[in-house]
C-alpha positions in Angstrom: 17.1 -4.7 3.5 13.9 -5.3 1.6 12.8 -8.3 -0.1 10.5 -9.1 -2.6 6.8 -11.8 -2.3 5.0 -12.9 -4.8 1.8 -13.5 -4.3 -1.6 -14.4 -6.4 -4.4 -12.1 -6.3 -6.7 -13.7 -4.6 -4.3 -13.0 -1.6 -5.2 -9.7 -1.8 -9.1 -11.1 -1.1 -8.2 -13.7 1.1 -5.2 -12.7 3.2 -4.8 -8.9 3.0 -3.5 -8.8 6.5 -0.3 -10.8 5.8 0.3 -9.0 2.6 -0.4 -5.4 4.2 2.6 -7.0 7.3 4.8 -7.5 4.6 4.4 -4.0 3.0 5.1 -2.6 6.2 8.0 -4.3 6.9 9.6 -2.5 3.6 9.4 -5.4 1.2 7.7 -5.4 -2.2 4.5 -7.2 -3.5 4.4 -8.9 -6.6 0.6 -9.8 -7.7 0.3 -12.3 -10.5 -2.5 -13.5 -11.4 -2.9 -16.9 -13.7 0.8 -17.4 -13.1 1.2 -13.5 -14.6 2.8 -10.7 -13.0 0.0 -8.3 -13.0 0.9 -5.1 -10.2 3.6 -4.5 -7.7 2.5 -3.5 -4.0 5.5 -1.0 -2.8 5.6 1.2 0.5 3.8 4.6 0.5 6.8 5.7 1.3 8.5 4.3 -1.4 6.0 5.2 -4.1 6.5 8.8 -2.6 10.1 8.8 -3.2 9.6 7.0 -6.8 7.0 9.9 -7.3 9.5 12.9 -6.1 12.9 11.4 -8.4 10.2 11.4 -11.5 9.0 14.9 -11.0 12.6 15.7 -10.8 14.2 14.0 -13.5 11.3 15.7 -15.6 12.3 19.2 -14.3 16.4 18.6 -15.3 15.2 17.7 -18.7 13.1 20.6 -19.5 16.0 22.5 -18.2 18.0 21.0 -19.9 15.9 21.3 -22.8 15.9 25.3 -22.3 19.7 25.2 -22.0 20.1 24.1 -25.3 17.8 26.3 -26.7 19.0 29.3 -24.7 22.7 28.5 -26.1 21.4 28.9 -30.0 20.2 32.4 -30.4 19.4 30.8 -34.3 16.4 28.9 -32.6 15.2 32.5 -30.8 12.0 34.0 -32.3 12.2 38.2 -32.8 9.5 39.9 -30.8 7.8 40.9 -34.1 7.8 36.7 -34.6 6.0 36.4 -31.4 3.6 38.8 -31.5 2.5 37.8 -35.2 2.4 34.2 -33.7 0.2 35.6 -30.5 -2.0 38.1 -33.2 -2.7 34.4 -35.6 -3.6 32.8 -32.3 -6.4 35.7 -31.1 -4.6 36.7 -28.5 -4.9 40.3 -26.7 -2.7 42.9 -27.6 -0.7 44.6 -25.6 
């Protein structure tokens, strides 16, 4: 189970070592600074994780975006649309 520090910033100058032993124990960082939360310090692993659940979440959206579209055939442009759109844009024709 992880746990979250707080620490001020000028732990990160002064006493990197202990905060770098807590990140690698799995807990969180909290860096304030003037009294301020100003960053969290998370695992690499973590972030990673974080990163990979974005990019997904992002992907089921846009699908899910395409769905709706796909299920409306009032929102489809003709290919005659397209093409003018493609010709006003400078596009190559085909």
């Amino acid at each position: 189970m992880f746990s979250t520090h707080v620490k001020a910033v000028r732990d990160l100058r002064n006493n990197y070592p202990e905060i770098a032993t807590i990140i690698k124990e799995r807990n969180n960082v909290i860096i304030t600074n003037n009294g301020k939360s100003e960053a969290v310090i998370i695992p690499y692993e973590d972030f990673s994780k974080y990163e990979e659940y974005l990019h997904i979440r992002y992907v089921k959206e846009k699908l899910a975006e395409a769905e709706a579209i796909a299920d409306n055939p009032d929102e489809w442009s003709s290919t005659d649309e397209l093409f003018k759109e493609w010709d006003s844009w400078g596009a190559v024709k085909l």
